[in-house]
C-alpha positions as CSV (number, residue, x, y, z in Angstrom):
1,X,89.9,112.1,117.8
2,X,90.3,113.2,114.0
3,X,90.7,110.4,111.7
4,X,93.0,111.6,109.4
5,X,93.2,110.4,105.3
6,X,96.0,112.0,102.7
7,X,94.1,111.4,99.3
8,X,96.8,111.0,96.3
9,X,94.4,111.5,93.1
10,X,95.6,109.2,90.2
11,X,95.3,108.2,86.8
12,X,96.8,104.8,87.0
13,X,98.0,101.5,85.4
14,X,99.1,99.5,88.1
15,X,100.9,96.1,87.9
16,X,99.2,93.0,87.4
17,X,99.5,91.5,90.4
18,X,98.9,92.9,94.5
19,X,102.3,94.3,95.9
20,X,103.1,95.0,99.9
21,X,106.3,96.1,100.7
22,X,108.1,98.4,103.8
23,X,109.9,101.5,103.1
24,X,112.2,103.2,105.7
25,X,111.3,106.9,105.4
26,X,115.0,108.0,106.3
27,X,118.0,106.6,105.0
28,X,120.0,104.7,107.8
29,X,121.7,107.1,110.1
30,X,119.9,110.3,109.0
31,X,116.7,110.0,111.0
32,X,115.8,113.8,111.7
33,X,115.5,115.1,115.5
34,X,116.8,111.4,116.7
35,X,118.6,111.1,119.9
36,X,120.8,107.7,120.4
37,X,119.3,105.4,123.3
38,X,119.0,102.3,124.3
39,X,115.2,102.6,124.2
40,X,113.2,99.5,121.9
41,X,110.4,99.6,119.6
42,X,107.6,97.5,121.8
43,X,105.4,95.7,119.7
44,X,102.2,94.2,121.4
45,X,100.1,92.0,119.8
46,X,97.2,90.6,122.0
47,X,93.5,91.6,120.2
48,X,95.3,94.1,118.0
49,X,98.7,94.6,117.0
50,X,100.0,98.0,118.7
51,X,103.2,99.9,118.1
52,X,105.0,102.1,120.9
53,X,108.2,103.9,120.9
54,X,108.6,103.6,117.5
55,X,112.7,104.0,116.4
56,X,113.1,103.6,112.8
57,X,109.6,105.1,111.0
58,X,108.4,103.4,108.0
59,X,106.1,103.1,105.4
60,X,104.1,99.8,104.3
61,X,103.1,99.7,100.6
62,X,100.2,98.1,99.9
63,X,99.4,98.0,95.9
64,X,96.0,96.6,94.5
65,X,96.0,94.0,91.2
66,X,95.7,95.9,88.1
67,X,91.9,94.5,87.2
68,X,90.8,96.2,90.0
69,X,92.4,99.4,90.3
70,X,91.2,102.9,90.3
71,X,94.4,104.7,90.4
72,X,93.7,106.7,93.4
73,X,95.8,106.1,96.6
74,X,95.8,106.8,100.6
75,X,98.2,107.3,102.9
76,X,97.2,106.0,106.3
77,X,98.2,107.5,109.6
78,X,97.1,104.6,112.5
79,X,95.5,106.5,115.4
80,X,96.5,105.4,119.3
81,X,96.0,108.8,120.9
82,X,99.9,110.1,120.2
83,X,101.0,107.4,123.0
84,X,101.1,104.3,120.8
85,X,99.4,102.9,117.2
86,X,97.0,100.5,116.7
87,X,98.6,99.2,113.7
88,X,97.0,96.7,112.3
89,X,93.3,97.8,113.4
90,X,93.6,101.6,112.2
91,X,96.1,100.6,109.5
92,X,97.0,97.5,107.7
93,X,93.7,96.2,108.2
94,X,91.9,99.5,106.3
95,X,94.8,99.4,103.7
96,X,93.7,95.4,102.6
97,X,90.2,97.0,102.4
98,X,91.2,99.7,100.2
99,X,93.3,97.5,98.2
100,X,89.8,95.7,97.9
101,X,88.4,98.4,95.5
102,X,91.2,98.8,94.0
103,X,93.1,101.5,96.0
104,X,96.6,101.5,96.4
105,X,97.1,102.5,100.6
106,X,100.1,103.2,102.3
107,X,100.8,102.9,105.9
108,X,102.7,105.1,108.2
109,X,104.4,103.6,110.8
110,X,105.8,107.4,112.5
111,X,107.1,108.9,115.8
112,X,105.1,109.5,118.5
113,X,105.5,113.0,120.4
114,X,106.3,111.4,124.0
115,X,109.6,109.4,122.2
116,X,112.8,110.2,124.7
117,X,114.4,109.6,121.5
118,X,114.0,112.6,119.6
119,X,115.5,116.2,120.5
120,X,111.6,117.8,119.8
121,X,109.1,115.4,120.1
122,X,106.0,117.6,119.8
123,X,107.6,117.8,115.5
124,X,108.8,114.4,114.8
125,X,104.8,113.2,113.6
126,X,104.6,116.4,111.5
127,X,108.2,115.6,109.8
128,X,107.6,112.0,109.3
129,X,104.0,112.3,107.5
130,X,105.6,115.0,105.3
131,X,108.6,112.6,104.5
132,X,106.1,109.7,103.5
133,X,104.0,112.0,101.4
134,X,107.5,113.1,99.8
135,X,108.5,108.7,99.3
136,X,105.1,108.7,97.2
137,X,105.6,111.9,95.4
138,X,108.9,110.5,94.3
139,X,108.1,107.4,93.2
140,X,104.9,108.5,91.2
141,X,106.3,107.0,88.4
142,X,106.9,103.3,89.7
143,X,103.2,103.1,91.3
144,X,102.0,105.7,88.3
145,X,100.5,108.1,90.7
146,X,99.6,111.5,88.6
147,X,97.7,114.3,90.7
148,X,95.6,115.7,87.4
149,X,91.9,115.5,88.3
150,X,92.1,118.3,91.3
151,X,90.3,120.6,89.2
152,X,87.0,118.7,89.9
153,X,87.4,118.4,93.4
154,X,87.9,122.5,94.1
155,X,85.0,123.2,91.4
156,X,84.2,126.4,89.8
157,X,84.6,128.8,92.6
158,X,85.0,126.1,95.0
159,X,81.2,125.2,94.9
160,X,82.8,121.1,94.5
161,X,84.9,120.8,97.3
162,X,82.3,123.9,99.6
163,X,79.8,121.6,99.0
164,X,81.5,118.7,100.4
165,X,82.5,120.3,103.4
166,X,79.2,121.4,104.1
167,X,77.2,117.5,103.4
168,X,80.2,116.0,105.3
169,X,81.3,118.2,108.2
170,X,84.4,117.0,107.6
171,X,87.4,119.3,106.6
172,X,89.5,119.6,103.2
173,X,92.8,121.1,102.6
174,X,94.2,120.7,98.9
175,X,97.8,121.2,98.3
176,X,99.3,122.9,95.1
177,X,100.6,119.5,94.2
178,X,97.4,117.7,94.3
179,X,97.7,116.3,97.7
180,X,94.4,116.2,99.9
181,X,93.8,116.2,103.0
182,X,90.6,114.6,104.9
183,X,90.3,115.0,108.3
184,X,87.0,114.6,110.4
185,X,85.8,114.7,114.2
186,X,84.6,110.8,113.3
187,X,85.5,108.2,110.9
188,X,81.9,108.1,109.2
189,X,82.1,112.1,108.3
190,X,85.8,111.3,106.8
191,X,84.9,108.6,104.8
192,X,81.9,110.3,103.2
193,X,84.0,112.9,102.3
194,X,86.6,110.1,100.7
195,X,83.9,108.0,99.2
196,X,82.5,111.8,97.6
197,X,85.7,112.8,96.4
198,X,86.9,108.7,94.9
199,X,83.4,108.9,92.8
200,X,84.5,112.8,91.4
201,X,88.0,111.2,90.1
202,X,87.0,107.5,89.0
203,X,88.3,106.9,85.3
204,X,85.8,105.1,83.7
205,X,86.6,102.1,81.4
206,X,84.7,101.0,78.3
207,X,82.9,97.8,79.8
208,X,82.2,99.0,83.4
209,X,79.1,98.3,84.8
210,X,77.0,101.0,86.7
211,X,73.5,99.5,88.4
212,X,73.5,97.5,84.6
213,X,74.5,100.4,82.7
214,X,77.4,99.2,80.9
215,X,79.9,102.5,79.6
216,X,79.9,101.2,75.5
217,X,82.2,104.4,74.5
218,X,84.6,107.4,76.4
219,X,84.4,111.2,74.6
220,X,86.6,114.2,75.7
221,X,83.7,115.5,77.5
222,X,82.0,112.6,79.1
223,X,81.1,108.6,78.8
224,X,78.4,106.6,77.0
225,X,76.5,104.1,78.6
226,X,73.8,101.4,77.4
């Protein structure tokens, strides 16, 4: 299975306090590809919380405290093997731990390709991770998302982002709008890539301490530190 991260690169001043809310990704009525059926959205929550037949796709915000935050966000897509989603174990529970160093994470709650409910299955994932990327595009503003650094993640001549792939093994796709893509054969080679790429766009602050380096001043081209 690839575990699969959409890195939104930020420059950010979030709101003071930790936000979590739900977004429909469709307005009501207007789901794309949707057949009407009696079918239900099963939830089952034994040792995790999984999602089947999912009906009505949506997206769970989750937005860290502003003392924390490094303006970067994720959008999460739960794994389950296309049948179901472990939602709270590939999802809500990796969005409080991003939210944890100071990463805004959203959660996508999207169709699975065996739903009797849509007219072509096999596209409804696709469309609904393109329409949540699309919710967090649009709202950029309201959780100050801004897509400026992506420059230092390609590189001159691509040697950043070559050079990543190749330590990794995992694979990166960049968007002309600043979107990235992480995807990798296992979680450990995506989240080296992640943890590579967060430490090429952290904004440092005056007063942030570095192994007990403290940055004292912030020039045009770089940071000083004591």
């Amino acid at each position: 299975m690839k575990y699969f991260f959409t890195l939104l690169l930020s420059i950010s001043t979030l709101n003071s306090f930790s936000q979590t809310m739900k977004i429909n990704l469709w307005p009501e009525g207007s789901i794309p590809k949707r057949i009407q059926t009696n079918i239900q959205e099963q939830v089952e929550s034994t040792d995790i919380v999984r999602i089947s037949k999912v009906q009505v796709p949506q997206l769970e915000v989750y937005i860290p405290n502003k003392k924390g935050a490094t303006g970067q966000a994720v959008i999460i897509c739960p794994g389950g093997g296309y049948a179901r989603l472990a939602y709270d174990w590939e999802g809500t529970d990796i969005a409080k731990l991003f939210n944890a160093h100071g990463i805004a994470a959203f959660v996508l709650k999207y169709r699975l390709p065996d739903s009797l409910s849509s007219s072509t299955p096999d596209q409804v994932p696709l469309l609904d991770a393109k329409q949540a990327i699309q919710i967090v595009r649009t709202r950029a503003a309201e959780w100050n998302i801004n897509p400026d650094k992506i420059r230092d993640v390609v590189g001159p001549g691509g040697k950043v982002i070559n050079k990543i792939i190749a330590d990794t093994g995992a694979e990166i796709d960049i968007e002309q709008d600043g979107t990235i893509f992480i995807t990798g054969k296992n979680i450990e080679s995506a989240n080296k890539a992640l943890e590579i790429v967060k430490e090429i766009t952290h904004e440092y602050q005056v007063g942030e301490i570095f192994e007990k380096a403290v940055v004292s001043r912030i020039f045009e081209f770089g940071a000083m530190v004591e």
